[in-house]
N, C-alpha and C positions, 0 to 999 in steps of 0.2 A: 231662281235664287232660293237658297234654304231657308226655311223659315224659323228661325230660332226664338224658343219660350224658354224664361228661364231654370226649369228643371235641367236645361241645357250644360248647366255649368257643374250639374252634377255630375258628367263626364270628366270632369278633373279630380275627383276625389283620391283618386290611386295615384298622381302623378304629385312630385315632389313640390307642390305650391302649398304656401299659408292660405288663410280666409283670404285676406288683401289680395293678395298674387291670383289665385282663382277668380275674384271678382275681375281685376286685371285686365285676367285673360281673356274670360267671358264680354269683354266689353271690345276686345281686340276682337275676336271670331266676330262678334255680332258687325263690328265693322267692315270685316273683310267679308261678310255674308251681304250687308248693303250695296257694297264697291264689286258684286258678282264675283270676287275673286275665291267663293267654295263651289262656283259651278262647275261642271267639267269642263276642261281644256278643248279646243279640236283639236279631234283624232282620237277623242277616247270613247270606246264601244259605249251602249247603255249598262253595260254589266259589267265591265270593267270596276274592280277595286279602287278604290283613293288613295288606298295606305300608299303614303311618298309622294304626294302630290296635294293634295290640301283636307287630308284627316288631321283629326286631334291633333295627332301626335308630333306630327311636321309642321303644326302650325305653331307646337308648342318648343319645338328647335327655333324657329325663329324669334321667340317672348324670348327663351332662355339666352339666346344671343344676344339680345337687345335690353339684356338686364330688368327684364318683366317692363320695358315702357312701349304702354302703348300703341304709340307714335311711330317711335322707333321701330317696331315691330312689322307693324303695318306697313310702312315704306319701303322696308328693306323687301317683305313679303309678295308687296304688288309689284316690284320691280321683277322680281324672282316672278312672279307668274307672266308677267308681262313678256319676258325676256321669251318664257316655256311655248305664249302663244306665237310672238312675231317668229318664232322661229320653228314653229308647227314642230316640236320636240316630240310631243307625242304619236304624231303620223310618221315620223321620221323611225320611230321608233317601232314603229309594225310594219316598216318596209325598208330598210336596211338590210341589205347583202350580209346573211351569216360570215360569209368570208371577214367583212370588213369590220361587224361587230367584232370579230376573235380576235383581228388584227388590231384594235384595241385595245381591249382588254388586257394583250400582250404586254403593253406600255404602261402599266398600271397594277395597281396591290389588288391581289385577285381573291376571291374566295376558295379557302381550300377544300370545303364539304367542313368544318370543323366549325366549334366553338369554344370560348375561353370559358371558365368555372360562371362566368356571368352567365353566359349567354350569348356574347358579342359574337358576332362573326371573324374570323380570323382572315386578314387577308394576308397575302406574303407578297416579296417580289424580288429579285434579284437584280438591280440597277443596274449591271454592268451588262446584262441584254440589253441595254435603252444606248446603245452608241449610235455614233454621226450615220453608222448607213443602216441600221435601222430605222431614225427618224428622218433621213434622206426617203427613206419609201414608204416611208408611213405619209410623209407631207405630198410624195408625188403620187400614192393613190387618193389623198382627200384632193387633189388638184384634177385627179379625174371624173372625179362625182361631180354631177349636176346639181348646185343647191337652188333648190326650189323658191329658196329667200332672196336667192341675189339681183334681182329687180328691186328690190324693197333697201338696199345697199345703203340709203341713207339714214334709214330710220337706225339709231343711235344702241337699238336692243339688239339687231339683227349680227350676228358673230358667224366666226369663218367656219366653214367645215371642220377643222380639225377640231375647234371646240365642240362644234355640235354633235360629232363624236364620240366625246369625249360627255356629253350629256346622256346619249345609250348607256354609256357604263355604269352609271352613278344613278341612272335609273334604273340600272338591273339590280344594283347591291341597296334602294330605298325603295322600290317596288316590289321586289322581288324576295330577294336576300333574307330583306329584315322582317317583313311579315311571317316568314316562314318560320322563322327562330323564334319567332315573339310563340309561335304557338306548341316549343319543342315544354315538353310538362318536366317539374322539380325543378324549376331552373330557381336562380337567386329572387324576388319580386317577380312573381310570376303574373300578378295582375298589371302591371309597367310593360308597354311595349318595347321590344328591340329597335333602336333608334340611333344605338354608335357602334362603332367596329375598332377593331385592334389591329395596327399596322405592323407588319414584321418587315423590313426593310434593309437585304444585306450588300453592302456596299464595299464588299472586299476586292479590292484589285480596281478599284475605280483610278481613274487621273483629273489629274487638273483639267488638261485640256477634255475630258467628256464632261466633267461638272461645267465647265464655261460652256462648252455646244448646248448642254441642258438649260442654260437660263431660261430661256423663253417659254417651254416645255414648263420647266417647274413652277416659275410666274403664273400661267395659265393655271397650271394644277391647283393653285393656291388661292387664287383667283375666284375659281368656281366655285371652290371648297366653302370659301369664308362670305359669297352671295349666295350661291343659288343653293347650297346644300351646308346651311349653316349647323355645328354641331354634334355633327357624324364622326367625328374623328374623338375617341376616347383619350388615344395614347399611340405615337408611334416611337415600336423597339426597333433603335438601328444599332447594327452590329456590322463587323469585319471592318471599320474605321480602321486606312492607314494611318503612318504616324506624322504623315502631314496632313491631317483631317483636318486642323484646329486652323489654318489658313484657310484652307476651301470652306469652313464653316462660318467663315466672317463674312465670306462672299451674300453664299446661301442665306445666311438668318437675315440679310435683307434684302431679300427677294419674297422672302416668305411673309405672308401675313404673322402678326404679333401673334395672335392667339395660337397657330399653327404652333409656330415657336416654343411655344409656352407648355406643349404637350407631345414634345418631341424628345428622348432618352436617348443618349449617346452611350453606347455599352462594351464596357474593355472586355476583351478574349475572355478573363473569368468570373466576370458578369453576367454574361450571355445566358447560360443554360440557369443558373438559379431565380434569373430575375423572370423568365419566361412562365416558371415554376410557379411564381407568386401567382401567375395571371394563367396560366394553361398547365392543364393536364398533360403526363408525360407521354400519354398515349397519345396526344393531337398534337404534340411537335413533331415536326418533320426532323427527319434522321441527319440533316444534314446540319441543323444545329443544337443538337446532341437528342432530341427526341426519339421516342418511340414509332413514330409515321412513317412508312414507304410511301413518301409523294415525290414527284420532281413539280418544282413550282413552274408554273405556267399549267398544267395540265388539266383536266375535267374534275371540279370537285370530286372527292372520296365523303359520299355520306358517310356516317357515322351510323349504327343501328340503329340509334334514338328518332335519330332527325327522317331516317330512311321509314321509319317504321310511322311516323305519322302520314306515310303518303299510300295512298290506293295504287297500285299504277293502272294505266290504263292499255292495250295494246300499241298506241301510237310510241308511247313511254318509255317501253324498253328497258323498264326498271332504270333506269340514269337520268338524271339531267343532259339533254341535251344542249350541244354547240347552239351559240347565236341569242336573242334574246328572248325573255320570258315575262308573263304577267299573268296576275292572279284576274278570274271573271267570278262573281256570286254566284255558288250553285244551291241546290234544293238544303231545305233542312240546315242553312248555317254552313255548308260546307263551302271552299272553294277550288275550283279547277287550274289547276296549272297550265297553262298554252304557251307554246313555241310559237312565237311569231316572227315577221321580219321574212325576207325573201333567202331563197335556197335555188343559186341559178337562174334567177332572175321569178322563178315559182313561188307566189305570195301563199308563206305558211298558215296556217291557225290548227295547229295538232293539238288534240286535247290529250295530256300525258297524264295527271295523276290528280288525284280527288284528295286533295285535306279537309282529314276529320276536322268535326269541329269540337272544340273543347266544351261546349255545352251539353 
């Protein structure tokens, strides 16, 4: 259990809390430091990073969700770890089939190697890859996986394979993702850790009937989003809205969590490229809506020089991010290592790729 003295709450000083709210906090952390809920999970290495998992920063996603109370904070937090342990998330998450992580990630706003003028990480996605027989084989390869939880089938935290999933991804962009941007230098608040992302979401050519197959699918997404990964969503730009969107979207907004709702932009044809503008440089929009980028979405991030250029690579590295999932481990001197983990053919990974400096 960490042992927290009050110098502790000096660790808020950079982050957007009054005196009140800081005290608050500190009184939240110290609780979730009694209830074991800042020790590490199982499955997670002794050198394993926190960042996304119960550092400052994520514990400070949950106060801001909870409108700095508490109680509130707490509850919603121990449920969230609770859920992370009954359903060994983090074991799951260093031995998970590279295959199955990408097959993932597929169904979801991915990161593209980019950031917006904040900082945030840019994810994108193109929803009309997410049809009936897509998620026809996405549901019949989670029906083929073995979950290691489904004896435990009654305990009320323990969720299906496709969620748990769907927990790899959203560990890879709070584990992974955001620690890494947090340490890209000039950015806006450069002492503020990376902690939300920017949704680009194009929905041209969709139908009614794939928005209906999607409910379930979007529920879940919404679901996770607004428990276990409270906070991370900044803003999602959706664009290529048909001109019967304004029906499907009465469907949708209640499906959706309110707050989700509430930071979601509907953007007509000549909206699209200025509003993107506000929030992203023209060189990290993808070409396909109106930007400077040669990406196709779904593909392997494209570092940027900046973000590339904080990484050492190492031999295993290959200079790239590689496929499947990834986590930072504390190296010498403040630095930390980037590892490929999760299985490759059933070959349990731990490649050590690339060394981030440290900013001290």
């Amino acid at each position: 259990m960490e042992h927290l003295s009050e110098p502790a709450i000096q660790l808020t000083a950079s982050l957007p809390l009054s005196t009140q709210q800081a005290s608050s906090f500190y009184a939240f952390k110290k609780c979730c430091a009694e209830q074991g809920l800042l020790d590490a999970p199982a499955g997670m290495g002794e050198n394993d990073v926190r960042d996304g998992i119960n550092d400052d920063a994520t514990l400070l996603r949950f106060f801001h969700c909870r409108q700095f109370n508490v109680q509130g904070a707490l509850s919603q937090f121990r449920d969230a770890y609770i859920a992370r342990q009954a359903n060994r998330v983090c074991e799951f998450y260093e031995n998970v089939e590279v295959r199955d992580y990408e097959e993932t990630r597929k169904i979801y706003p991915y990161w593209i190697g980019r950031c917006d003028k904040r900082g945030l990480p840019i994810c994108a996605f193109d929803i009309t890859q997410v049809d009936s027989k897509t998620m026809t084989a996405y549901k019949t390869s989670c029906l083929s996986m073995l979950n290691l939880n489904s004896a435990d089938s009654k305990n009320p935290s323990v969720v299906s394979m496709e969620v748990l999933r769907s927990f790899t991804f959203f560990d890879g962009l709070t584990r992974f993702i955001m620690p890494l941007l947090s340490a890209v230098p000039g950015r806006p608040d450069l002492d503020k850790p990376i902690t939300r992302t920017i949704f680009i979401v194009d929905i041209s050519g969709i139908s009614m009937k794939q928005v209906w197959d999607l409910k379930t699918w979007i529920q879940d997404f919404s679901k996770l989003l607004s428990i276990n990964y409270p906070e991370i969503l900044d803003r999602v730009l959706i664009m290529g809205a048909p001109s019967y969107f304004s029906a499907m979207w009465r469907w949708v907004k209640g499906w959706l969590d309110p707050v989700t709702v509430s930071k979601i932009v509907i953007l007509s044809p000549e909206k699209v490229l200025p509003t993107l503008e506000e929030y992203i440089d023209i060189a990290n929009i993808p070409k396909r809506f109106g930007g400077g980028l040669e990406f196709e979405l779904g593909s392997k991030p494209l570092l940027d020089s900046v973000i590339n250029g904080l990484l050492t690579w190492l031999p295993a590295g290959n200079k790239t991010l590689p496929m499947g999932p990834l986590k930072w481990i504390d190296g010498a001197d403040g630095s930390r290592i980037a590892v490929a983990v999760g299985k490759d053919g059933g070959n349990v990974r731990c490649d050590r790729i690339a060394i981030l400096k440290s900013r001290k």
